[in-house]
N, C-alpha and C positions, 0 to 999 in steps of 0.2 A: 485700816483697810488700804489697799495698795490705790495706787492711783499712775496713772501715765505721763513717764518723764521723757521720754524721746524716742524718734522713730526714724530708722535709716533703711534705705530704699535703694539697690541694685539691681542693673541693670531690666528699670521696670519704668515703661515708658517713657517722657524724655530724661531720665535721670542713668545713665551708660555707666557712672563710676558712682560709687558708694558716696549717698550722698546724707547727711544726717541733721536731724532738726532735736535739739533741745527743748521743752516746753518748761517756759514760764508758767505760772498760774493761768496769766493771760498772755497769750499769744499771738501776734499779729500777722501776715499772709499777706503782702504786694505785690505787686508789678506789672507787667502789662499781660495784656489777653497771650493764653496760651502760653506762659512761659512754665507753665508745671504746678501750679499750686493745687488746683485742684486735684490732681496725684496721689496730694497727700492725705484728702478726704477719702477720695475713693481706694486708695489700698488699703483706709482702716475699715468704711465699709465692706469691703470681700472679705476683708478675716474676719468678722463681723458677723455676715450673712452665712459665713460656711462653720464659723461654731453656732450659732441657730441650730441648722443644717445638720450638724453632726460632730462636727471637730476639726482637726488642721491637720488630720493625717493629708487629706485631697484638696483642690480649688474646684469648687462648682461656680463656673461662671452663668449658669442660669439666675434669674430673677435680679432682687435686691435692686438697692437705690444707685450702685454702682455707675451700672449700663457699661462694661468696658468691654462684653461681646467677646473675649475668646482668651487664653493662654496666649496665644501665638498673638494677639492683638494690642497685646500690655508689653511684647520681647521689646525694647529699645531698637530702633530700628540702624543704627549706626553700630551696632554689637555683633559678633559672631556667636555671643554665649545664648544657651539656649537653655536657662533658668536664670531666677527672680530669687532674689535674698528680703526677706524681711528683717529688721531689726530692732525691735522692742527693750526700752529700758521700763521698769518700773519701781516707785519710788513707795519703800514700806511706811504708813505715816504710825507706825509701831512700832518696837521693837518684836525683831524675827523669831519662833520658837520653831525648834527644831524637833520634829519627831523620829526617835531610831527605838526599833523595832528588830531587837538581836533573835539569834537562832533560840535562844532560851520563849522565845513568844511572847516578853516582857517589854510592856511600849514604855517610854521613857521621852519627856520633852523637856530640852534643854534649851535655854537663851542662847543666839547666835552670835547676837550683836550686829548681826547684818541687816544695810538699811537699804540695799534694792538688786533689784535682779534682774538680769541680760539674757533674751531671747534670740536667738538667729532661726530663722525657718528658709530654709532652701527648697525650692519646687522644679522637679523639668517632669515632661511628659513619658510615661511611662508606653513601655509597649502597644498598649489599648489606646495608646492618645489620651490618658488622663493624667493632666496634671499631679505625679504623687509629689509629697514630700519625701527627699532627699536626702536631707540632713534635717538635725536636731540639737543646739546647743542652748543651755542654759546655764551660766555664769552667776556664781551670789558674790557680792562685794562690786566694785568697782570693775566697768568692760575693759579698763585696760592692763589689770593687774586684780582678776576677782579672785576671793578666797577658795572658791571652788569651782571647779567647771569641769562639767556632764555632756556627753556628746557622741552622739549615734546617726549612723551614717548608712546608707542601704544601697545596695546595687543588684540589679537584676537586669539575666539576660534572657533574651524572646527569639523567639526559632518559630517561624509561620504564627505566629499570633500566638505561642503558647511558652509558658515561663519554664524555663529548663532547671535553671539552677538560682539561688536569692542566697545574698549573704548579707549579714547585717553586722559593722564594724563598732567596738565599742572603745572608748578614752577618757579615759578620767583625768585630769590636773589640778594639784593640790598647789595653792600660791607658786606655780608656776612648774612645779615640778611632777612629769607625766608619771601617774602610778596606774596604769591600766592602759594596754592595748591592742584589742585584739577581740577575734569572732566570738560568734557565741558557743561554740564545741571550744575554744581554750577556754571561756570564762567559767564553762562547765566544768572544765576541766582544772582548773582551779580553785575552782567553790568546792570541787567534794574533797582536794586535797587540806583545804583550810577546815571542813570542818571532820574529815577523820584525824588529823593532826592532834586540832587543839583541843577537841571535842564538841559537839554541841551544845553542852549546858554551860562550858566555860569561855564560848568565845568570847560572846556578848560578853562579860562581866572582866576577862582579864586584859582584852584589846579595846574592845568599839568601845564603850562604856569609858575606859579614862580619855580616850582620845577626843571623844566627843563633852569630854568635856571642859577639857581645856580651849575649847573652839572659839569661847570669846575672846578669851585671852588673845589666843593667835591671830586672832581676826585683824587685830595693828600692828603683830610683831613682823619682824624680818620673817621672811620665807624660811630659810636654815633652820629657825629656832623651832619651827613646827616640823620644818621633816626632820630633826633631829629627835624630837618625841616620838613622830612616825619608829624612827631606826629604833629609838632607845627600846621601845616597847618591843619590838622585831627581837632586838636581841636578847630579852628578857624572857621575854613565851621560848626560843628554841634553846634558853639554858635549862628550862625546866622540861621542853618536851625531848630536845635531842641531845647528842654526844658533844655536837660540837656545832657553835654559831652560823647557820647562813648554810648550813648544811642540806642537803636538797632530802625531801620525803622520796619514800620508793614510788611514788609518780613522776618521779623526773621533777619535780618546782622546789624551789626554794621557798624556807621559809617565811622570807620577807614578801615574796609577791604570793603567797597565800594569804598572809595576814592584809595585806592588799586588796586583793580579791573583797577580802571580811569586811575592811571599810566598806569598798565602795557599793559592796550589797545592800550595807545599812545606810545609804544615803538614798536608795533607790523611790521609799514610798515617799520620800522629804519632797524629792521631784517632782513626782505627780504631784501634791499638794501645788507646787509652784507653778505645774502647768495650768491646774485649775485657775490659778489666780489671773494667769493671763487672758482665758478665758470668762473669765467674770467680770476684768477691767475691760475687754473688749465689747462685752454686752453694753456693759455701762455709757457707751458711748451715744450719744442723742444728736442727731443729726439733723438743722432746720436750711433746706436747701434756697436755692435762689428763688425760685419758681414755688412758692409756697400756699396761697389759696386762690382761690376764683370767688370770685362773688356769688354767690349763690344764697337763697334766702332758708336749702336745705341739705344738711351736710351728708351725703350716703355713699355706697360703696364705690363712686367717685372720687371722691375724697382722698388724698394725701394720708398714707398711715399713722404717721406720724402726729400729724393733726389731729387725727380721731383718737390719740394715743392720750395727747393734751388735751382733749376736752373729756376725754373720759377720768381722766387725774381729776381734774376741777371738781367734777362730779364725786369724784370719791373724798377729795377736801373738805367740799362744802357740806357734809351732808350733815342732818341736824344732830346734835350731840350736846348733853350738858356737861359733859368734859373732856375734852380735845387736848392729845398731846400736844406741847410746845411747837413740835415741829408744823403741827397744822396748822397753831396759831399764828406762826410765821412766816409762809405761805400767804395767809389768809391776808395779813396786812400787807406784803410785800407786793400779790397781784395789786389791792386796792391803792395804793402809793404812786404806782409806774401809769396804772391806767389813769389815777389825775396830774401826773408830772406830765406826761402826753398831749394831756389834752383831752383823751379820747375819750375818758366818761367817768362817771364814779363806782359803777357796779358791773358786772359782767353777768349773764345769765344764760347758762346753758342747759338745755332739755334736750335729753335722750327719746327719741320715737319710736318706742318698741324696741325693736332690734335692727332698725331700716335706716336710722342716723341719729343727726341732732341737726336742733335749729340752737344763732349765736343770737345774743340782741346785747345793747348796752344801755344802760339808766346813764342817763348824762340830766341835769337840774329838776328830776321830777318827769321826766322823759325818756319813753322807749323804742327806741330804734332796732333795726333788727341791723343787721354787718354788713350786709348787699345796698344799705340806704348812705353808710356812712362815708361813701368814697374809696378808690381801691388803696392809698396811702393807709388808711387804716386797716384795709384787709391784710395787707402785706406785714404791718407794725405788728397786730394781736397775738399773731404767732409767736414771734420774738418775745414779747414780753410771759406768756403762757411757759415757753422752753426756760426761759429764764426764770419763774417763778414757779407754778405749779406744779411742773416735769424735774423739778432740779429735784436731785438725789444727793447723797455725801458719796465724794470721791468721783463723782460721775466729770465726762468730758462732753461739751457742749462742741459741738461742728458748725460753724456758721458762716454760712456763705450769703455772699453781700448784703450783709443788712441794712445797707442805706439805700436801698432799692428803693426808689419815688418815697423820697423823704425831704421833707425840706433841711437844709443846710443847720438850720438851730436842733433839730430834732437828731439827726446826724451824727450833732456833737452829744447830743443826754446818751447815744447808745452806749457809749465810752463808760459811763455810768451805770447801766443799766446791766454791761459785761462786767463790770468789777461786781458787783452786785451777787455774779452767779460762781466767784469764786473766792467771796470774802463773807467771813460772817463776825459780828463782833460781839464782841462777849467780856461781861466785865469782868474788874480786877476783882481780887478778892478782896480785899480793902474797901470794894465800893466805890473809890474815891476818883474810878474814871472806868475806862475798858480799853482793852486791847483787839486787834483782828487776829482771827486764826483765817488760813487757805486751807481751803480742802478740795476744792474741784478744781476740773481744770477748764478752761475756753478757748478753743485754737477757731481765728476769726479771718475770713479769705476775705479783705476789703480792698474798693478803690476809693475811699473816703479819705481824703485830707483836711476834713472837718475832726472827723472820730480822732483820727491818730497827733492832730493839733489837741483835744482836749486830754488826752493823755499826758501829750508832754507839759500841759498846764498842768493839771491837779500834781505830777511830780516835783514840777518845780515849786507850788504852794505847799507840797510836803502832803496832802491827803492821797497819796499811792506812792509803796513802797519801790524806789526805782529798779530793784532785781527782782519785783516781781512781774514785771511788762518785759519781752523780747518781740524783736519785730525782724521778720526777715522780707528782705527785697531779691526777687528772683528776675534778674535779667533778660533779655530777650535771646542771647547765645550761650545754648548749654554747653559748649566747647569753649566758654570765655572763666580765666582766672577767675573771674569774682562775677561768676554767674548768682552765685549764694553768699550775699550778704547780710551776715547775722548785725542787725542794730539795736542797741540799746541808749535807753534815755538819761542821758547825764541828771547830778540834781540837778541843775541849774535850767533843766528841761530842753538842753541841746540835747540832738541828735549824735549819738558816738562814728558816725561815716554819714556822706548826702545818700540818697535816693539817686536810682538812671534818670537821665534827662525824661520829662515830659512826665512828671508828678508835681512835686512842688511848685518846679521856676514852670509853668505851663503859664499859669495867672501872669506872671511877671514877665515873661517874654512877649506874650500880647499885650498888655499895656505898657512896652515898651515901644512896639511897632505902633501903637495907636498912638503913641507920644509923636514917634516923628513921622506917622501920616499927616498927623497935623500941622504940624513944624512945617511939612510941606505945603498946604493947603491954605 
């Protein structure tokens, strides 16, 4: 199942130039108020909200957890461009099968060997004032050199509020080399010379068919060696259909950009599969905000969604059963673990009240408290641990914004714990004779904890976290500054690979420097 490897954001909100975040398993998100990070929560919620919604043809800025109030309200305001780029990588934790589906009606899945794929989504407002989408690129292989890339581009013009004319542009690039471009009356216009040509029973089977399947192979060769198969084959079909090589059919095209055309038809439903995947990894996203419960002794359609989402899992976990997949056994002891590493209790009990809410309460030595009793540090805590345990899914991505919200300092530091927890699972050897970790989800964490991001670089430098699986970016106070976006990583030795802007770290240390020589004075 694919899962999410990085997200780059143009000119959308304070981000004016293409700005891009790699995701570790776990992720980290600094810097002072206001400098952008929350950005990057909220542009994955609105794509998010609007596949719910319907899909990523539009942006509906109504509802969702968003709150970003309009199109015109996310433009960058030091910009003259008047559209927003998204940029989605996602990471296959499979090997890719490819489905082609020739003119013969014969579906066929072939191994790609491709292990992640490249979304661009471009948006500006359409005549009506609605947010369309724009453009449309997805790339399989590597963004800066992908095996493949697909890409549809629209333009309409508006005369009194009414659409006159829409043209829709199409490009195909094969390891770098464009073999397709152009509207949709020449792609027509191409597709029926490719299949009067070569015929329809034998295109599939003398063109697309070998080509796609040498596609792993190509997937690491040089570029050349794949469009030389592309030609070889080109020249193959017009020795047996025509007189002479490269020779144009009586529609005016050449053979070669017929058989063109043939590819890139059969790549056409591979894409949608890919588009769904984006959409699916986008759903996946579980989002525990700063502002997460109120005390209350009864939870109803007041309530935080998201929370009602988490105690409704719980309920679905717990329920009685004399044999319970793994996975729910594991859950089962994972909430039980965190809720006594805590502190907070030994058992958790949630009841549903018809259909009107739920009440929370905790067994802590033989004693039951209800959530509204235990203080708001724990109302705040229960959630986090619920998102991280009960609500985790495989491949899913956890959103978390400040989790150290009214925590004490020692508790601060287990959250570090508590997030590796939601992207690690370990699984023995086969030998028995120890286990290993696998990564499957992802956790991107907005903090101003320098408790949390100290216990990280401890357990890396003790060796119990893998140091390329933690990145930490610090976001500047000037988005016009070189190193507004400082991507850091944890050396083993549990240094920081660059410092933090002033006023994180040395904050401690520059007041108990001045308290040293207020005293000196004194």
């Amino acid at each position: 199942m694919a899962h999410l490897s990085s997200l780059s954001l143009e000119n959308f909100r304070t981000f004016r130039e293409r700005a891009e975040f790699d995701f570790a398993p776990l992720t980290i998100l600094t810097g002072p108020n206001s400098s952008g990070k929350s950005s990057i929560f909220k542009a994955l919620l609105l794509l998010q909200e609007n596949v719910r919604g319907g899909g990523l043809g539009a942006l509906d800025f109504t509802g969702g957890e968003h709150q970003l109030g309009s199109f015109e309200s996310v433009l960058n305001n030091q910009s003259d461009e008047e559209s927003i780029t998204f940029g989605i990588s996602l990471q296959l934790s499979e090997e890719d099968v490819f489905h082609c589906e020739g003119f013969d009606g014969e579906r066929r899945e072939v191994e790609t060997g491709v292990e992640s794929v490249h979304y661009e989504l471009t948006y500006r407002l359409s005549g009506q004032g609605e947010p369309r989408r724009r453009r449309l690129k997805i790339g399989l292989g590597e963004e800066t050199r992908p095996l493949f890339s697909f890409e549809v581009s629209s333009s309409a013009e508006v005369e009194g509020g009414t659409l006159i004319s829409h043209e829709r542009q199409y490009s195909v690039t094969v390891h770098g080399e464009r073999f397709f471009d152009g509207s949709p009356e020449r792609a027509e216009q191409v597709l029926s010379a490719a299949k009067r040509v070569t015929g329809v029973d034998e295109a599939c089977e003398k063109i697309v068919g070998p080509l796609q399947m040498t596609l792993s192979e190509q997937a690491n060769s040089p570029r050349a060696t794949f469009i030389s198969t592309v030609e070889r084959a080109c020249r193959n079909w017009s020795n047996q259909q025509q007189s002479g090589e490269g020779e144009s059919s009586s529609e005016g095209l050449s053979s070669t950009e017929a058989v063109r055309r043939v590819l890139v038809d059969s790549y056409l439903p591979y894409l949608k599969e890919k588009l769904d995947d984006l959409e699916d990894v986008l759903k996946r996203c579980d989002h525990t905000g700063a502002e997460r419960v109120t005390m209350r002794r009864f939870y109803g359609a007041e309530a935080n969604q998201w929370f009602k989402d988490a105690l409704e899992a719980f309920i679905e976990v717990h329920k009685p059963g004399r044999q319970r997949p793994p996975w729910i056994v594991e859950r089962r002891g994972a909430l039980k673990t965190w809720l006594q590493e805590f502190g907070i209790g030994d058992r958790l009990e949630v009841n549903r009240v018809a259909d009107a809410g739920y009440t929370v309460a905790i067994h802590k030595d033989g004693h039951k408290q209800q959530l509204a009793d235990l203080g708001y540090g724990v109302t705040q805590l229960l959630p986090l641990i619920l998102g991280a345990t009960t609500s985790y899914r495989s491949s899913s991505t956890l959103l978390v914004e400040e989790p150290e919200a009214n925590l004490h300092p020692n508790l601060q530091s287990k959250l570090a714990d508590l997030l590796i927890s939601v992207v690690r699972r370990e699984k023995p050897l086969p030998s028995l004779e120890g286990f290993y970790y696998e990564y499957h989800g992802r956790a991107i964490v907005e903090t101003h904890s320098e408790y949390l991001i100290r216990r990280l670089q401890h357990l890396v430098a003790k060796g119990d976290l893998d140091r390329e699986k933690v990145v930490i970016y610090y976001l500047g106070p000037d988005p016009e500054a070189d190193d507004y976006i400082r991507r850091i990583e944890i050396t083993e030795s549990g240094q920081l690979s660059q410092q933090f802007g002033s006023g994180f770290f040395d904050e401690a240390t520059n007041l108990m420097t001045d308290l040293y020589k207020y005293g000196s004075q004194n």
